[in-house]
N, C-alpha and C positions, 0 to 999 in steps of 0.2 A: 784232584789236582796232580799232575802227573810231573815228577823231577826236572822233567826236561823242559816245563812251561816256567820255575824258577824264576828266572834271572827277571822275565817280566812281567812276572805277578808282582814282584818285588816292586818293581817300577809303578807298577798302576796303585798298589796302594801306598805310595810316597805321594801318588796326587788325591787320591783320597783323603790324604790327611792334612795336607798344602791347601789342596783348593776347597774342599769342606768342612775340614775339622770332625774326617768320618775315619775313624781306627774298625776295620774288618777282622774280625776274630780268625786267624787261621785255625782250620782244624786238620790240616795235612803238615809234614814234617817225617823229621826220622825217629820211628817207635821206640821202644826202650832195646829191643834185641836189635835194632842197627836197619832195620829193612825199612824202605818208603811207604809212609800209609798216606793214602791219597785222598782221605776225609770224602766230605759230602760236597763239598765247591768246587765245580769247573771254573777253569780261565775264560773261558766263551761268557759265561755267569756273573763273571765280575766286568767283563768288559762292558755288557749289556746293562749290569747295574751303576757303572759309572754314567754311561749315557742316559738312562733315566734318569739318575740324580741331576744331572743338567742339564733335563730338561726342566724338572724341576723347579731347579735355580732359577733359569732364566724365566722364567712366570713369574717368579717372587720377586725380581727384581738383580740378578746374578749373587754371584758365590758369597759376596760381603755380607749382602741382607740373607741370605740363607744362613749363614753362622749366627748372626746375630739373632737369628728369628727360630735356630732351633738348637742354638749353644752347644753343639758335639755333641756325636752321636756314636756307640757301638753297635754295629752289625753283625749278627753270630747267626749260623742257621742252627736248630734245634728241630730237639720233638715238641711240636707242639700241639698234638693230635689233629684233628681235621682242619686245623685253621689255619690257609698261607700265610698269613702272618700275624704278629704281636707287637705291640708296640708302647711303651713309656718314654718318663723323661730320660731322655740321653739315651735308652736302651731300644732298638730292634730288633727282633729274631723273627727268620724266615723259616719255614718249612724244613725240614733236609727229607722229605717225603718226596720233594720232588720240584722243579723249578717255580718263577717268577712272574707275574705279568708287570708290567711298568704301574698301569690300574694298583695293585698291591702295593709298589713301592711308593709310591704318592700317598697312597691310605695311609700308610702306617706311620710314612715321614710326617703327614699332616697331624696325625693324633702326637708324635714326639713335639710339632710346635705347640700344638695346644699344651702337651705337658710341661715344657719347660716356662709354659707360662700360669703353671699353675689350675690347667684346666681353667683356666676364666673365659679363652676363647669359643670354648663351645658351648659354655655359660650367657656369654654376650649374642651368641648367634642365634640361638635358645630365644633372647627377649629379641633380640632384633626382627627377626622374622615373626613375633607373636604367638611363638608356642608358652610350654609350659609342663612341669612332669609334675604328676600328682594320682598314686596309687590308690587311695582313696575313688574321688574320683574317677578311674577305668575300672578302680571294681562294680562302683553303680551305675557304669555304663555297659558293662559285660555283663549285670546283675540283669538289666532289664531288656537283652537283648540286641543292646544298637551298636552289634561288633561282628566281624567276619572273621572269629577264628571259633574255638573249643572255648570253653571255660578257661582252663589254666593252660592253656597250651594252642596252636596255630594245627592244622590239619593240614596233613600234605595233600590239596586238592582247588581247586579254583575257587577263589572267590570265599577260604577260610585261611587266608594266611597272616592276618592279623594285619593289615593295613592299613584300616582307619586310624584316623588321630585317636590315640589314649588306651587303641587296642592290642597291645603289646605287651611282654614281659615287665615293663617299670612304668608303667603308664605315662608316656611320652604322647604329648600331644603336639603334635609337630605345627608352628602357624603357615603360612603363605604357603609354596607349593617345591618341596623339595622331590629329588628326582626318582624316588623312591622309598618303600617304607616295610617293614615287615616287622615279624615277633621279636626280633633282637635290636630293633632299632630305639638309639636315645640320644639326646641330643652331640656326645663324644660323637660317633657313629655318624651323625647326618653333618659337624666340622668335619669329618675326616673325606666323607663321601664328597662336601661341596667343594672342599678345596679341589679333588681330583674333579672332578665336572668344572670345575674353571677353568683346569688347566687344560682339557681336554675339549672345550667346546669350542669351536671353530679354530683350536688350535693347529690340525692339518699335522697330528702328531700321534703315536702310537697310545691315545687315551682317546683321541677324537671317533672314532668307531666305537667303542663304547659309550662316550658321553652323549654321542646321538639316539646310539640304540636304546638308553634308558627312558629318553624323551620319545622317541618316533613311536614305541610296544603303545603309547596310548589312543593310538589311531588306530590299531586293529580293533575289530569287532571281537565278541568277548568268544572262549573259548577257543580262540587262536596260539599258535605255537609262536614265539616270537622271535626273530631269526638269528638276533644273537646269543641271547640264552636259553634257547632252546625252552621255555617255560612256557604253558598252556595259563592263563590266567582271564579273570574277568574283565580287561581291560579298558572298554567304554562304561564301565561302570568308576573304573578307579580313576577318569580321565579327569574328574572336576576336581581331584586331589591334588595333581599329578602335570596335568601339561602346562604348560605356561602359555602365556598371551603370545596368540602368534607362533609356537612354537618355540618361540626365543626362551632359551634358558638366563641368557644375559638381562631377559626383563624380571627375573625372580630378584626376592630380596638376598638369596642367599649366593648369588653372584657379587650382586651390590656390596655384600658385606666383608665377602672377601678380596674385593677389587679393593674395597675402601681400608684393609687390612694390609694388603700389599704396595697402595702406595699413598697412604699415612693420612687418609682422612678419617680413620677410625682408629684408636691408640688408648688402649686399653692400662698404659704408663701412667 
């Protein structure tokens, strides 16, 4: 952040905090020796992250039900080794390794609603869709073979990356058909990912090229590179997991469940 972008940085996070109840940790200012340190946050960064944020909103229903649905929020970039971002109740930290995608910020704001509600959200989405976590169980299902990763770990290679239901780090067995799945996925993870695939799917918004490409990678035949993330995977294998009827991700339950989350047919209160 450079001295001379001041005056309306200053401004942008007065609406930051006006229309979301979001305080941005500055980490530029004047050092202790008097000289301008100009931290890890550009002005171009914040401007970008405000317009994510509402886009956001406006999915959830604008600025009122966003406060209400994720009670304030701090934003700080940090280290937080390979991961664009982290997220708890009330607390978010980005990267300072390097910038943003809108995708991220939706992730992470999603997992801050579930937190401030206690994680019961992604609790509830868990039974709604007909999954289930149970370590036990993914060990004797790894035990006797009916899993596509390593033993204790995912293999960097097609078709071992731990995708099936239950074959994962916490043994997540995910029900109906979310948009994806790997070694680190649990039910937090698949609230955070559905929220962003709602807001992105036929949204005509900088999440909607992602939220297609997650659905469309199940039409290539396997061993295919897939055009947005660039990943080589078994694809028409992982298709009965993975696509939805029609292609429609809106006909998934985990649409339904955050539709019915955003405009109050599901109320976890």
């Amino acid at each position: 952040m450079e001295n001379s972008d001041l005056k309306n940085v200053s401004q942008r996070l007065m609406q930051f905090k006006s229309e979301y109840q979001i305080d941005i940790v500055p980490d530029w200012g004047e050092g202790t020796d008097g000289t301008w340190q100009t931290g890890k946050w550009e002005k171009d960064e914040l401007d970008r992250l405000y317009g994510f944020i509402g886009l956001f909103a406006n999915a959830i229903g604008g600025s009122a039900n966003f406060i209400k649905n994720i009670g304030g929020v701090q934003v700080k970039k940090a280290n937080i080794g390979s991961h664009g971002g982290e997220a708890y109740s009330h607390n978010v930290s980005l990267s300072d390794k390097g910038t943003f995608s809108a995708w991220t910020i939706v992730h992470e704001l999603a997992h801050a609603w579930d937190g401030n509600h206690g994680w019961r959200l992604s609790v509830a989405l868990e039974r709604y869709t007909g999954g289930h976590t149970s370590l036990p169980l993914s060990f004797l299902k790894r035990l006797f073979e009916q899993r596509d990763s390593g033993f204790w770990k995912p293999e960097d290679q097609p078709g071992r990356r731990g995708r099936f239901p239950g074959c994962n780090a916490v043994g997540y067995f995910y029900g109906d058909k979310p948009s994806g799945s790997n070694w680190a996925f649990n039910r937090k993870e698949d609230f955070a990912e559905s929220v962003a695939m709602y807001v992105g799917w036929n949204g005509n918004n900088d999440l909607s090229a992602q939220a297609h490409g997650r659905v469309e990678r199940y039409l290539l035949p396997n061993n295919t590179k897939d055009k947005f993330f660039g990943q080589v995977d078994n694809w028409t294998d992982y298709a009965r997991f993975f696509y939805p009827d029609a292609g429609d991700y809106a006909k998934t339950k985990r649409w339904q469940f955050v539709d019915g989350l955003v405009n109050g047919r599901i109320n976890l209160t």
